[in-house]
N, C-alpha and C positions, 0 to 999 in steps of 0.2 A: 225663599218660598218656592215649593214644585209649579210649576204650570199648569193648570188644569187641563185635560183631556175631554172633548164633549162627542161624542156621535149625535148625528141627526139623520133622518131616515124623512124622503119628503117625498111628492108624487109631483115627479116631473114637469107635466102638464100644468097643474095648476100653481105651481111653488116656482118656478125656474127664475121669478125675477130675484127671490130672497136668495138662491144659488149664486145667480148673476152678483148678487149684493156683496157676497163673503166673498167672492172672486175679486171684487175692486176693493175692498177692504185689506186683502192680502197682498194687493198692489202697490199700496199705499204705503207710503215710509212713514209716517206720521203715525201708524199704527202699530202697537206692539200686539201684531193679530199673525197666525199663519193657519192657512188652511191647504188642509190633503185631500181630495178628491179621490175616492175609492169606486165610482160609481162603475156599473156595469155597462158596458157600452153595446 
């Protein structure tokens, strides 16, 4: 089965803990999770 692909588009400010959240998710060995970070800096 393919992996799904999801874009999220969030405002900074108010959202950065859920950012924070997928960041330690993808840290995480226990999770079969990866995330890419495209943001604009």
């Amino acid at each position: 089965m393919a992996k799904k692909k999801v874009f999220v588009s969030f405002d900074y400010e108010n959202d950065k803990k859920y950012k924070f959240l997928l960041e330690a998710w993808d840290a995480n060995p226990d999770f079969d999770f990866r995330f890419n970070d495209h943001s604009s800096q």
